[in-house]
Backbone as JSON, one array per atom type, in Angstrom:
{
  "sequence": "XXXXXXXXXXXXXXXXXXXXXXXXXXXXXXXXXXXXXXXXXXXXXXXXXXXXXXXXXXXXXXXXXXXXXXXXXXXXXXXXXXXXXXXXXXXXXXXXXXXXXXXXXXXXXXXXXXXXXXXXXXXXXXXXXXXXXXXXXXXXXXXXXXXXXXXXXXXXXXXXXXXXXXXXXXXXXXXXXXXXXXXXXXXXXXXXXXXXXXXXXXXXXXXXXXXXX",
  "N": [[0.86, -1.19, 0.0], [0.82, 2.0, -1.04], [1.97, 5.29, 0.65], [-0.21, 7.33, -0.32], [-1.87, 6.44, -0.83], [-2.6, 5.01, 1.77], [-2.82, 6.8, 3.24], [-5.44, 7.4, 2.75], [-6.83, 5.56, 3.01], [-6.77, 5.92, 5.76], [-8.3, 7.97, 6.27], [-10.72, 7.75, 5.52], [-11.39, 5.98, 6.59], [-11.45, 7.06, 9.04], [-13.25, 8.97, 8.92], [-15.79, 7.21, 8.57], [-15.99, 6.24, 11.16], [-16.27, 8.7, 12.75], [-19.33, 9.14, 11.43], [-20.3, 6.69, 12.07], [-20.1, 7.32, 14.74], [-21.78, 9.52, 15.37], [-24.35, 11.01, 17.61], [-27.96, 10.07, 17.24], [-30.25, 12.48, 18.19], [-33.23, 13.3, 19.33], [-35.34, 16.62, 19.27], [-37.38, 17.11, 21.33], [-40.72, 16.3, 21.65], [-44.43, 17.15, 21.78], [-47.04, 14.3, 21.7], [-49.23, 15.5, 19.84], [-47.62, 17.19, 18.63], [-46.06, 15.32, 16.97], [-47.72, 13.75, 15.39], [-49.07, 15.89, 13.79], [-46.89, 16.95, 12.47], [-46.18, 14.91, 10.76], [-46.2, 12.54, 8.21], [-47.87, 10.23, 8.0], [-49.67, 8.34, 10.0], [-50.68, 5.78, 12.33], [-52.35, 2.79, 13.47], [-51.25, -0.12, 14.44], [-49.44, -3.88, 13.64], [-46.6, -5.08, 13.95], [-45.29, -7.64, 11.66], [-43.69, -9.37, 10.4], [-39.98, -8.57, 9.72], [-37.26, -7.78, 8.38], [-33.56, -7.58, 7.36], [-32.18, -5.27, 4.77], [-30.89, -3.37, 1.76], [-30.65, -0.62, 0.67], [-32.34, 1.56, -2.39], [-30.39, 3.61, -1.99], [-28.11, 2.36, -1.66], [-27.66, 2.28, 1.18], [-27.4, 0.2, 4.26], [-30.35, -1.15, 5.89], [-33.29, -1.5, 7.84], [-36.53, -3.34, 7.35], [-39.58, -3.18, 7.61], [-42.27, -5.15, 8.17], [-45.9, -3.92, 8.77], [-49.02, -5.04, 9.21], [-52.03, -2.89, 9.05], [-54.24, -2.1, 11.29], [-55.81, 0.27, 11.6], [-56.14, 3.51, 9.98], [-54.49, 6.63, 10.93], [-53.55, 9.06, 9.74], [-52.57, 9.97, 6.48], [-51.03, 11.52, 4.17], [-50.76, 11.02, 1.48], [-53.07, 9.25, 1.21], [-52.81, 6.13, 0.2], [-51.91, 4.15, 2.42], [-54.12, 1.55, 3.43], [-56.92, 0.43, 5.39], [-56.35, -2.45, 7.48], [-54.19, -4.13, 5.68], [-51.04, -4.78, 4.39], [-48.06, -2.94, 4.9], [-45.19, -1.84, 3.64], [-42.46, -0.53, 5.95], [-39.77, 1.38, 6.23], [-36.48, 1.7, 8.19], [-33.96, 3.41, 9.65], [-30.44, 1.59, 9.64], [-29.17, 2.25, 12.01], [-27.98, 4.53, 15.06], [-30.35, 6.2, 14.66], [-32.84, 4.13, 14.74], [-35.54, 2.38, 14.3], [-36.63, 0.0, 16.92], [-38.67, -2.47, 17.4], [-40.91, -4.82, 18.16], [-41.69, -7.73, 17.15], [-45.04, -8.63, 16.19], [-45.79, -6.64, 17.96], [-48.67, -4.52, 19.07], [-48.59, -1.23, 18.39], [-48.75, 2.09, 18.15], [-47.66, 3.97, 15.18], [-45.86, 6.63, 13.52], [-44.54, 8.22, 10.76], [-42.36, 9.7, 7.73], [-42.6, 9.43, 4.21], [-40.32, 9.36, 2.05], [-38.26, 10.36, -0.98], [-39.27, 8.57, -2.87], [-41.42, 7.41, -2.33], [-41.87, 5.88, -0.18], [-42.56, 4.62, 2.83], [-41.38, 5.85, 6.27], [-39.72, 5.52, 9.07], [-37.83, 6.79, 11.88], [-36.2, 7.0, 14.83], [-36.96, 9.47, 15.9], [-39.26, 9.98, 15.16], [-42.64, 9.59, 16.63], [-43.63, 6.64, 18.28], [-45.5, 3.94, 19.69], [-46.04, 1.5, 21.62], [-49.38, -0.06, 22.04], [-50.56, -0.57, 24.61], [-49.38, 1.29, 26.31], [-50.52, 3.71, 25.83], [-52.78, 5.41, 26.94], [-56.44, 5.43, 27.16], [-57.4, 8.71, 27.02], [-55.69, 9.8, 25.48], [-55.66, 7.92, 23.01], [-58.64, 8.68, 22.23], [-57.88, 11.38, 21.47], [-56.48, 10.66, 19.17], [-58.04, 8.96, 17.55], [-60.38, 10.09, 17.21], [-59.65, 12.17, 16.13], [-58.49, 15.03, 17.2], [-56.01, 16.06, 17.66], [-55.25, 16.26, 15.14], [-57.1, 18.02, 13.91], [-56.17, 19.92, 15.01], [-53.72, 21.36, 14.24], [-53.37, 23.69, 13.91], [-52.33, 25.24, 15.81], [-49.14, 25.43, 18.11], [-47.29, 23.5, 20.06], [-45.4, 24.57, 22.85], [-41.97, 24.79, 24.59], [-41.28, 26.49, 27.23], [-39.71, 28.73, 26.84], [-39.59, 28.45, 24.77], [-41.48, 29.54, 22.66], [-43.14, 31.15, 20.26], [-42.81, 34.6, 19.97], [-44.4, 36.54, 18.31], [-48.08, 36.84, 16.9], [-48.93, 33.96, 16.72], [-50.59, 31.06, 17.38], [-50.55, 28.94, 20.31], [-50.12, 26.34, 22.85], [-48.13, 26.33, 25.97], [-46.41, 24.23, 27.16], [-46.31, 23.47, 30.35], [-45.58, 21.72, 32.35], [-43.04, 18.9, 32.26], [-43.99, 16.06, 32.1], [-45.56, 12.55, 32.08], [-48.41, 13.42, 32.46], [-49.11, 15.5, 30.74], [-48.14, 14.42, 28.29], [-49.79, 12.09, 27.6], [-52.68, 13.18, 28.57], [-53.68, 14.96, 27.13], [-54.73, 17.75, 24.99], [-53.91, 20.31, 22.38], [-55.56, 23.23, 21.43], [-57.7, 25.37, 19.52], [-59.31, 28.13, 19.92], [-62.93, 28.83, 19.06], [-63.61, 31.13, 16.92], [-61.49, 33.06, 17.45], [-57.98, 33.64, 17.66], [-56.51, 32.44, 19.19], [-54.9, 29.38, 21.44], [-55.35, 27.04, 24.11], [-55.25, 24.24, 26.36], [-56.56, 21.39, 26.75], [-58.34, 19.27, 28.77], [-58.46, 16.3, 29.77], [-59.83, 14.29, 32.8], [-58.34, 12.18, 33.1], [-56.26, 13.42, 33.2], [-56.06, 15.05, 36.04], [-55.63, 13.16, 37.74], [-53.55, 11.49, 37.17], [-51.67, 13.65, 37.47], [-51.68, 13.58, 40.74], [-51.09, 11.58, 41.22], [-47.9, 11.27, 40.04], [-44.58, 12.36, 40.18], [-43.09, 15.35, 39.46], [-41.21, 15.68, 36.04], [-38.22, 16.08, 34.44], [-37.37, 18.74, 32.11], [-34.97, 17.58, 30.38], [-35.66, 15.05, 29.78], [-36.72, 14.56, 27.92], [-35.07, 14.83, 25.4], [-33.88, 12.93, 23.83]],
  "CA": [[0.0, 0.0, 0.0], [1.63, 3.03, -1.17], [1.81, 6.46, 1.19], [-0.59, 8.51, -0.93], [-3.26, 4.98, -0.3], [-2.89, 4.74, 3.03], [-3.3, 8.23, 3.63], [-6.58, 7.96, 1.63], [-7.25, 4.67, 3.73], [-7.09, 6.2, 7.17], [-9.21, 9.16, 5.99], [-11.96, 7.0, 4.62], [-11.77, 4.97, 8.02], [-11.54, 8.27, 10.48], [-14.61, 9.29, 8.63], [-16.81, 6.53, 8.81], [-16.02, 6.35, 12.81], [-17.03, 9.92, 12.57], [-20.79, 9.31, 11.41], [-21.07, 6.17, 13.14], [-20.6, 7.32, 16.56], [-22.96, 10.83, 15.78], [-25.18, 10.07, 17.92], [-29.26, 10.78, 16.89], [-30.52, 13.17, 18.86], [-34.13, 14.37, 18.76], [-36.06, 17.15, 19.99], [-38.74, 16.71, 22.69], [-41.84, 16.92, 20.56], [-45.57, 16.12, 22.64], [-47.47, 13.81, 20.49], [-49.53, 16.09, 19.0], [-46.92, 17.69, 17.58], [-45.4, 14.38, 16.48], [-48.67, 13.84, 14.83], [-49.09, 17.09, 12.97], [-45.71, 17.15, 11.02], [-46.08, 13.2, 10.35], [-46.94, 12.48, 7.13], [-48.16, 9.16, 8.38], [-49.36, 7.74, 11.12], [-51.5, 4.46, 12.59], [-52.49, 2.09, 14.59], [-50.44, -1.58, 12.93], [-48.85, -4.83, 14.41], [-45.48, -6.05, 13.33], [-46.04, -8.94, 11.43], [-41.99, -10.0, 10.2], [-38.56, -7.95, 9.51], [-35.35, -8.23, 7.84], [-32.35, -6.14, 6.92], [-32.05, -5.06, 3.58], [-30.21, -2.67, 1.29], [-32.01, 0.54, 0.23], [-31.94, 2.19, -3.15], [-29.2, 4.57, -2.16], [-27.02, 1.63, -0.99], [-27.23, 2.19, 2.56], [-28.13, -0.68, 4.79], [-31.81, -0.43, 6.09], [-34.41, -2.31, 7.99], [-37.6, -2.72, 6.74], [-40.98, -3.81, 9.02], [-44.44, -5.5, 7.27], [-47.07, -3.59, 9.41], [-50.34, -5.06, 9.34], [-52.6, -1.86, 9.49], [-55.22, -1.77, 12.08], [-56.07, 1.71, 11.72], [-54.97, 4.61, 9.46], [-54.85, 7.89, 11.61], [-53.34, 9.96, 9.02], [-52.01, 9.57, 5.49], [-51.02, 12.39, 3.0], [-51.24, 10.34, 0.77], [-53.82, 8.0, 0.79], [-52.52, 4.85, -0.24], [-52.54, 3.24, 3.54], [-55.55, 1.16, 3.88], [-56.77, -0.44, 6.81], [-56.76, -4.24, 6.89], [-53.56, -4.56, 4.84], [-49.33, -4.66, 4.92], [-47.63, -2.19, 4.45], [-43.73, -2.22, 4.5], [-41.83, 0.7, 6.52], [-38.3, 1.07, 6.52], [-36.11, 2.69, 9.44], [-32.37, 3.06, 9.26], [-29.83, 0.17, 11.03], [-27.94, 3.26, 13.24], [-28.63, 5.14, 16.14], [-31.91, 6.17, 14.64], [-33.56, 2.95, 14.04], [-36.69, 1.99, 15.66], [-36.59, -1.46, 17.05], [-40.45, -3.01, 17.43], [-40.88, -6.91, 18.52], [-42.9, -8.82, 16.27], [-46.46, -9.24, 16.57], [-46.14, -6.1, 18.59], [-49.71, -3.62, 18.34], [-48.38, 0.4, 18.1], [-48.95, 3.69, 17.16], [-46.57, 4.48, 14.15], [-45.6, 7.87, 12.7], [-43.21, 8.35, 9.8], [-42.46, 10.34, 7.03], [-42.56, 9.28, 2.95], [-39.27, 9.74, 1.59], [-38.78, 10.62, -2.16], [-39.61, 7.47, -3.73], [-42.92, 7.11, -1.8], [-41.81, 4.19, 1.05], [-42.97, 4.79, 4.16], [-40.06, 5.53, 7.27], [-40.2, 6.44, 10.49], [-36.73, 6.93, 12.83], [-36.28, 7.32, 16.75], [-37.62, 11.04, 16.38], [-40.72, 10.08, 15.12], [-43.32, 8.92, 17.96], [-44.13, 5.09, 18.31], [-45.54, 3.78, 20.95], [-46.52, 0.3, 22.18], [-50.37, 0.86, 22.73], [-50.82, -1.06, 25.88], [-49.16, 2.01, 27.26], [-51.68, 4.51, 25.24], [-54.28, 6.06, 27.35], [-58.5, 6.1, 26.73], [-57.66, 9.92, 26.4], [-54.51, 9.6, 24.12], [-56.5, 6.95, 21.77], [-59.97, 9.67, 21.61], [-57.09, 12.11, 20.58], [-55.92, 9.74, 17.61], [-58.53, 8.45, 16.71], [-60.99, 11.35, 16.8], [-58.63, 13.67, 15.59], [-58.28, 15.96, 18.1], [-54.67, 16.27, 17.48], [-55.08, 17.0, 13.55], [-57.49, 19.34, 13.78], [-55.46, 21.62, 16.17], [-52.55, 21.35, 14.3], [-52.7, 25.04, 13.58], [-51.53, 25.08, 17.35], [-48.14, 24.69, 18.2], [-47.03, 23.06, 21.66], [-43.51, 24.55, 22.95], [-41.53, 24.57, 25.69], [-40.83, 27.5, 27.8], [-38.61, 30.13, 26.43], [-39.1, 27.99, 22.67], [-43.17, 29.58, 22.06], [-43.39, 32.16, 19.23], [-42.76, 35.98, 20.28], [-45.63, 36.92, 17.5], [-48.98, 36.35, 17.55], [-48.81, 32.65, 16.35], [-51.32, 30.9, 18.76], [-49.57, 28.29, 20.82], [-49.94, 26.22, 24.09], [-47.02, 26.16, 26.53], [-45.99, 23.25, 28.03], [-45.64, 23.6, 31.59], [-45.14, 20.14, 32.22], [-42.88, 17.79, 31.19], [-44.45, 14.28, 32.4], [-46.76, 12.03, 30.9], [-49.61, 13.52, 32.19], [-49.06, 16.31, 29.97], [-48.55, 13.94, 26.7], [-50.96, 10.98, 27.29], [-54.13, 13.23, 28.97], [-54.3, 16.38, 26.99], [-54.11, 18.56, 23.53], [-53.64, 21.91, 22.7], [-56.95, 23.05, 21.11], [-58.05, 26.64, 19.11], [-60.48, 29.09, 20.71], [-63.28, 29.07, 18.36], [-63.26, 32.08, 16.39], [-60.07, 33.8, 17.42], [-56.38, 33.51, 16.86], [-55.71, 31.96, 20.23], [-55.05, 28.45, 21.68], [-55.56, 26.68, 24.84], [-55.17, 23.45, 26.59], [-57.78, 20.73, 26.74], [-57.21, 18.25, 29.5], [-59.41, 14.69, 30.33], [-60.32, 14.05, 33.94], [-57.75, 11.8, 33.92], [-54.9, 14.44, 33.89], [-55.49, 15.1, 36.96], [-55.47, 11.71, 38.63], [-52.39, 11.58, 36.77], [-51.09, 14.51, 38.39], [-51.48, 13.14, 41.45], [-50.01, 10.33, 41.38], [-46.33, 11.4, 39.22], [-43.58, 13.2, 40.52], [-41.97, 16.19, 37.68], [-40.17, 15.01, 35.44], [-37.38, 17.18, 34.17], [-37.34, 18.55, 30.54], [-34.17, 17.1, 29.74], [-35.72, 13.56, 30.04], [-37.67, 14.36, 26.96], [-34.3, 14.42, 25.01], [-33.93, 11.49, 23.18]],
  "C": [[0.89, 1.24, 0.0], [1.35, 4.38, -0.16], [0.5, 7.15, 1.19], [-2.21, 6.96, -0.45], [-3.68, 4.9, 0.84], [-3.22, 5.48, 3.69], [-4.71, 8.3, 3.68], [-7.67, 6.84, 2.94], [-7.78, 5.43, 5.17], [-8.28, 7.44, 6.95], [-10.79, 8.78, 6.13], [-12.44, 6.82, 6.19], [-12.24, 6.15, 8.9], [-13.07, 8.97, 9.8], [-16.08, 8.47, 8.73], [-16.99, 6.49, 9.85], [-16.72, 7.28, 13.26], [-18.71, 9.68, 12.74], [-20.89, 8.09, 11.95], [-21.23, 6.21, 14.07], [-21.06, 8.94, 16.88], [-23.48, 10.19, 16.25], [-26.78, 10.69, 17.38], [-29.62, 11.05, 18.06], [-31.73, 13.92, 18.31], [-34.79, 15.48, 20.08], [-37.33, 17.2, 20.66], [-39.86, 17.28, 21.36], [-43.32, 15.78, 21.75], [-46.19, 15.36, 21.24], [-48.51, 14.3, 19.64], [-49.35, 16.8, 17.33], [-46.42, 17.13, 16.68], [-46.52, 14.42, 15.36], [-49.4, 14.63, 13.6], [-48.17, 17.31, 12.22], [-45.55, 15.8, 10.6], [-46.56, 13.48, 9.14], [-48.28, 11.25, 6.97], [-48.62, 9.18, 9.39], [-51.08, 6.46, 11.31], [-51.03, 3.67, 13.2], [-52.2, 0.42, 13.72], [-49.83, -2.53, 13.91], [-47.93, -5.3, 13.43], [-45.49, -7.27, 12.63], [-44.3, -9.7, 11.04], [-41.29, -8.93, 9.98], [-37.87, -8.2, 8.78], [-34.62, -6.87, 7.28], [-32.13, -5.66, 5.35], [-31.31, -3.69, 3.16], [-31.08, -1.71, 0.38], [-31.88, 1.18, -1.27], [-30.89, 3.17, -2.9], [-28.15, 3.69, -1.7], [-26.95, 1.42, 0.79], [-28.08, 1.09, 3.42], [-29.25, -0.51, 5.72], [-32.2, -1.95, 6.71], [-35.94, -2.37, 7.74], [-38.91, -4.26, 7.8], [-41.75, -4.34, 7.87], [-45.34, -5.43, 8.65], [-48.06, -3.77, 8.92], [-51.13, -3.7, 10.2], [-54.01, -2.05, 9.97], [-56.38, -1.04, 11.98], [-55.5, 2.76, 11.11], [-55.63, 6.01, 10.2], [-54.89, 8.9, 10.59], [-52.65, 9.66, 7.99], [-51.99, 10.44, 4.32], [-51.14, 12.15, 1.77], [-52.13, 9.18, -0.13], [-53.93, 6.91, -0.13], [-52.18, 3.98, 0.46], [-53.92, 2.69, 3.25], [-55.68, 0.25, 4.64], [-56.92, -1.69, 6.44], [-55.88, -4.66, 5.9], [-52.19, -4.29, 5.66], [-48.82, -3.42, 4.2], [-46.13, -2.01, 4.64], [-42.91, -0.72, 5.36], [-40.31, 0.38, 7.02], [-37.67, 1.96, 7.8], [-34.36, 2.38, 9.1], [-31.64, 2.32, 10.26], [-28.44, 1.57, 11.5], [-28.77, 3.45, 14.29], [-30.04, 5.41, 16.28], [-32.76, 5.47, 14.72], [-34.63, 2.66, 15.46], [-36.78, 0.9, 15.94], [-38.27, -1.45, 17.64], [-40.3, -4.51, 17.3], [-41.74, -7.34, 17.09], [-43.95, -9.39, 17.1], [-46.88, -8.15, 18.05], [-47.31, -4.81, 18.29], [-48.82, -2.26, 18.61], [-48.8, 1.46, 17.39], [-47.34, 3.34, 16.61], [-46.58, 5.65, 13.71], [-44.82, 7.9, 12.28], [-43.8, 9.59, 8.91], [-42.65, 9.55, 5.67], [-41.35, 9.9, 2.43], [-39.92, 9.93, -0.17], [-39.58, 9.72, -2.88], [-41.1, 6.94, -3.26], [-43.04, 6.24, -0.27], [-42.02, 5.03, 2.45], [-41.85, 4.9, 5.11], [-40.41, 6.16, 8.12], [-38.2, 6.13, 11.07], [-37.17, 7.15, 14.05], [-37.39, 8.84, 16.82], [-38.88, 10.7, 16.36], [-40.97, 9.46, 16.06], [-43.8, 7.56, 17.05], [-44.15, 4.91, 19.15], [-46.55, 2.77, 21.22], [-48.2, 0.72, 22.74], [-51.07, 0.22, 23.56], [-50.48, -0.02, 26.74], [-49.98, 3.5, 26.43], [-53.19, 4.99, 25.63], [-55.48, 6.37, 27.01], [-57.63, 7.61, 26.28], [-56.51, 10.53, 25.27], [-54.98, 9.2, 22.5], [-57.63, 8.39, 21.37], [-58.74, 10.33, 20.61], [-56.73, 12.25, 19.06], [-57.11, 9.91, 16.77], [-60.12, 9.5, 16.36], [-60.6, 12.69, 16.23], [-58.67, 14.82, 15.87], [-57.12, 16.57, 17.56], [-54.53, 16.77, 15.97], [-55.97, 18.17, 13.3], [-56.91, 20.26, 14.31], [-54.01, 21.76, 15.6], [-51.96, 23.21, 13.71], [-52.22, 25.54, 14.95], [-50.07, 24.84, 17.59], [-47.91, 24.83, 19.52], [-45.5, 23.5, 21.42], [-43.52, 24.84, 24.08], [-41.38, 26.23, 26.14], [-39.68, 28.26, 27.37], [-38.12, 29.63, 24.74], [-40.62, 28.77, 21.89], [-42.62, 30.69, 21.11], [-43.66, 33.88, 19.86], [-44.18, 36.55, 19.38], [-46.88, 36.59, 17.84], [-49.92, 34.76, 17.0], [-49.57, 31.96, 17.7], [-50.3, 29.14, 18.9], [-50.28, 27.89, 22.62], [-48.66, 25.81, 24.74], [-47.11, 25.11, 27.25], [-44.98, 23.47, 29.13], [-44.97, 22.26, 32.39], [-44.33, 19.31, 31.95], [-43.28, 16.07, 31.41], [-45.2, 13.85, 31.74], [-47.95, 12.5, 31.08], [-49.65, 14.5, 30.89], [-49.18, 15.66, 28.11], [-49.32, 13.16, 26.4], [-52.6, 11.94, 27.76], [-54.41, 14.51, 28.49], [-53.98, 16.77, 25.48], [-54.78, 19.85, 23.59], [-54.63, 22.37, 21.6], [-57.49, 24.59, 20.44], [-59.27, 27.21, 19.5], [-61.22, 28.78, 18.81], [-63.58, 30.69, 17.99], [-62.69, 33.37, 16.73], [-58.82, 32.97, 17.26], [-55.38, 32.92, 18.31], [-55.98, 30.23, 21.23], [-55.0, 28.0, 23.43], [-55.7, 24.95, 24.98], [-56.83, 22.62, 27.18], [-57.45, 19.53, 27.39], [-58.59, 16.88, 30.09], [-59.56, 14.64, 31.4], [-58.98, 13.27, 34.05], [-55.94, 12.33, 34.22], [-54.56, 14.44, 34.81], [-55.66, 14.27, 38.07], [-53.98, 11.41, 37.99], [-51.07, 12.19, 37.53], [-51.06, 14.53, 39.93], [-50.88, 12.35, 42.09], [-48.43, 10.18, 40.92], [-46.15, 12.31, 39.82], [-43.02, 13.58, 39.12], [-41.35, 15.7, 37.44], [-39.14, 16.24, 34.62], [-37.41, 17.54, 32.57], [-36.42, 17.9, 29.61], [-34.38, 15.73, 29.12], [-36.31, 13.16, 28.78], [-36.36, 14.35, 25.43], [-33.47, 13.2, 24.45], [-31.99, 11.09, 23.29]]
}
């Protein structure tokens, strides 16, 4: 291996080390919000897996979700009562899901049309999915309000962009509530289930950092 090779070699190498040990890192998002920039999302059970290699070369895993339930679909070409495959990438991001496990899913549609979801997007086992989480979904609480945006304390919109603040960061806040538009004005407000605050009784704060993926 000549100088000018090996040079080229270690480069190659110190770079791949590089992006494999970024780590993914997302930003706290309640599931509303998850919900509202999804392009996707539904209620599906794992049905098999395997690893595969993606049109751009890069190695990929790809799910067959039996769909349950389609919450949301920009494209309407989900339909309930069928498979659908969804890929996720094999790094840091990648969503691991058992087989034959039921969940909420949210992804995006890459160019080519295929369905993907990563760590950022919300998924979530729905044995742990609250009565007032599910109405949310599946009445579409959460899509109608998506002219709402949920932010954190010192992240809300200076303008007059309507917005509920999340004082909160625990689950009561993401399984027993959504953030909801005054009817006819330009301002939003929180909309909270009964069992918020049995919720709130029972959990100790949780810190915002925790929501840091």
């Amino acid at each position: 291996m000549t100088i000018r090779s090996r040079a080229h070699f270690l480069a190659v190498s110190l770079l791949h080390l590089i992006c494999v040990c970024y780590p993914c890192t997302c930003p706290y998002k309640h599931p509303q919000t998850a919900v509202c920039v999804a392009d996707w999302a539904l209620l599906g059970t794992v049905q098999s897996s395997q690893n595969i290699t993606g049109d751009d070369g890069k190695a990929k895993h790809k799910y067959e979700i039996y769909i349950i339930k389609v919450i949301k679909d920009k494209t309407s070409k989900l339909k309930h009562k069928s498979v659908t495959p969804v890929i996720t990438p094999l790094d840091d991001c990648a969503v691991n899901v058992q087989k034959d496990s039921r969940s909420i899913f949210t992804g995006s549609f890459d160019g080519l049309g295929y369905a993907t979801m990563t760590k950022c997007d919300w998924h979530e086992d729905y044995t742990e999915v609250p009565k007032c989480q599910r109405r949310n979904l599946f009445k579409k609480f959460y899509q109608k309000n998506c002219g709402c945006i949920v932010c954190l304390p010192g992240e809300c919109p200076t303008d007059s962009t309507p917005h509920c603040v999340l004082r909160s960061s625990d689950d009561c806040d993401n399984k027993h509530s959504h953030c909801a538009l005054y009817p006819g004005c330009n301002k939003c407000s929180w909309r909270r289930c009964l069992s918020y605050y049995d919720c709130q009784d029972s959990q100790e704060p949780v810190s915002i950092q925790d929501f840091v993926l």
